[in-house]
C-alpha positions in Angstrom: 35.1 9.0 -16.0 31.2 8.3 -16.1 29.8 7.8 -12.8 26.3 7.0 -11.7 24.8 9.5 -9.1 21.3 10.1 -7.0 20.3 12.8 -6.3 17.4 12.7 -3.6 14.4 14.7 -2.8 13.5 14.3 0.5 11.6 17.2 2.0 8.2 18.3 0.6 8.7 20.9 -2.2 6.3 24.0 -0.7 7.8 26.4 1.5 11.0 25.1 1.1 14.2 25.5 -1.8 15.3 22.2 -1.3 13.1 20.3 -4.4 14.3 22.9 -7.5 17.5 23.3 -6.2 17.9 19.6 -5.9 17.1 19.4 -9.3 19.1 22.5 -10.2 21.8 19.9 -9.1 20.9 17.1 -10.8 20.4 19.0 -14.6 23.8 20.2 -13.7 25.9 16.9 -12.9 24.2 15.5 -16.1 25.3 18.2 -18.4 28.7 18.3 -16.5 31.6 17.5 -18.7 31.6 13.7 -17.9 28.4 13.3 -18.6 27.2 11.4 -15.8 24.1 9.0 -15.2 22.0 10.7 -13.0 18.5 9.1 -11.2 16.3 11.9 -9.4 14.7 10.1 -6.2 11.7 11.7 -5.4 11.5 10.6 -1.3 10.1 10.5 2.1 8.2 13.9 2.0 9.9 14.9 -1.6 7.7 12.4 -3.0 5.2 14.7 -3.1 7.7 16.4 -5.5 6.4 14.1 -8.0 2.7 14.7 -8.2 1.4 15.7 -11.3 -0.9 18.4 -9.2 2.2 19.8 -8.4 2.9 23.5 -10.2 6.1 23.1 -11.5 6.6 26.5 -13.0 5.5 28.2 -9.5 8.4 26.0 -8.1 11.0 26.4 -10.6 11.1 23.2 -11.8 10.3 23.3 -15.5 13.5 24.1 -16.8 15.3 21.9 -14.5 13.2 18.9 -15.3 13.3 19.7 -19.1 17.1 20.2 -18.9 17.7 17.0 -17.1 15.4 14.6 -19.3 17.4 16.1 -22.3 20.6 14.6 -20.6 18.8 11.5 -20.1 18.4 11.5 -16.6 16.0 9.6 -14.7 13.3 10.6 -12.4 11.8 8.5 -9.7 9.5 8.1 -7.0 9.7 5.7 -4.0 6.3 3.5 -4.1 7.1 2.9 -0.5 7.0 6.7 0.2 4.1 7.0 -1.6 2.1 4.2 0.5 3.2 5.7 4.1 1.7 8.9 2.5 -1.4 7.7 0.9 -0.3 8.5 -2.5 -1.4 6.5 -5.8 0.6 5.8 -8.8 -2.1 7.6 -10.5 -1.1 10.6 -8.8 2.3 10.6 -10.6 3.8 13.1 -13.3 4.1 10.8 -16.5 7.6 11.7 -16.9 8.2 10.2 -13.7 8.6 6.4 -13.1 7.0 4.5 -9.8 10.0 1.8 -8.3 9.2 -0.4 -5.8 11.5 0.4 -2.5 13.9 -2.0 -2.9 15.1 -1.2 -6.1 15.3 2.8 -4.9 17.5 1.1 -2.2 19.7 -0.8 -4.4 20.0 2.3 -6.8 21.0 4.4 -3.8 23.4 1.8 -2.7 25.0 0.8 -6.2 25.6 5.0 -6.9 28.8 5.7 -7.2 27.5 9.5 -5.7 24.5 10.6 -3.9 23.2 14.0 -3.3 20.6 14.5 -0.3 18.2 17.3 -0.7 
């Protein structure tokens, strides 16, 4: 049965695994033999994650990102994130979409899975 699942980023992706691996995860649940809806939250610290000044290929993300958007999954970041951390939508990868907080919240609570990296 198709299920929708979140997977989110919440840790800042230098120095740490947590961000490819997270999306490792996500690429992989998509592709799964179900075929599920996945959303990529990009976080609290994570939503650093989702600046386009980040080097993807130095943190294994190209594949994973490629991979995913093939299955049709989603990537997001949390505009309330972004504004505790000074962040502007401008500062955003362009395959990455900006949601207000409320409707990350209500796509985290209306998953039928989420996955916390």
């Amino acid at each position: 049965m198709k299920r929708d699942v979140v997977v989110m980023l919440t840790r800042a992706p230098y120095g740490r695994v947590h961000v490819p691996e997270g999306l490792r995860a996500a690429r992989g649940v998509a592709a799964g033999f179900d075929l599920h809806d996945v959303t990529v939250v990009f976080t609290q610290d994570g939503v650093h994650g989702a600046r386009d000044s980040v080097d993807r290929e130095a943190l294994n993300m190209t594949g994973h990102v490629a991979d995913l958007v093939e299955q049709d999954g989603t990537m997001v970041a949390d505009a309330a994130a972004m504004d505790a951390r000074d962040i502007d939508e401008a500062d955003i990868a362009d395959d990455v979409a900006v949601w207000p907080g409320d409707r990350v919240a209500a796509r985290i609570r209306d998953a039928d899975h989420t996955l916390d990296f």
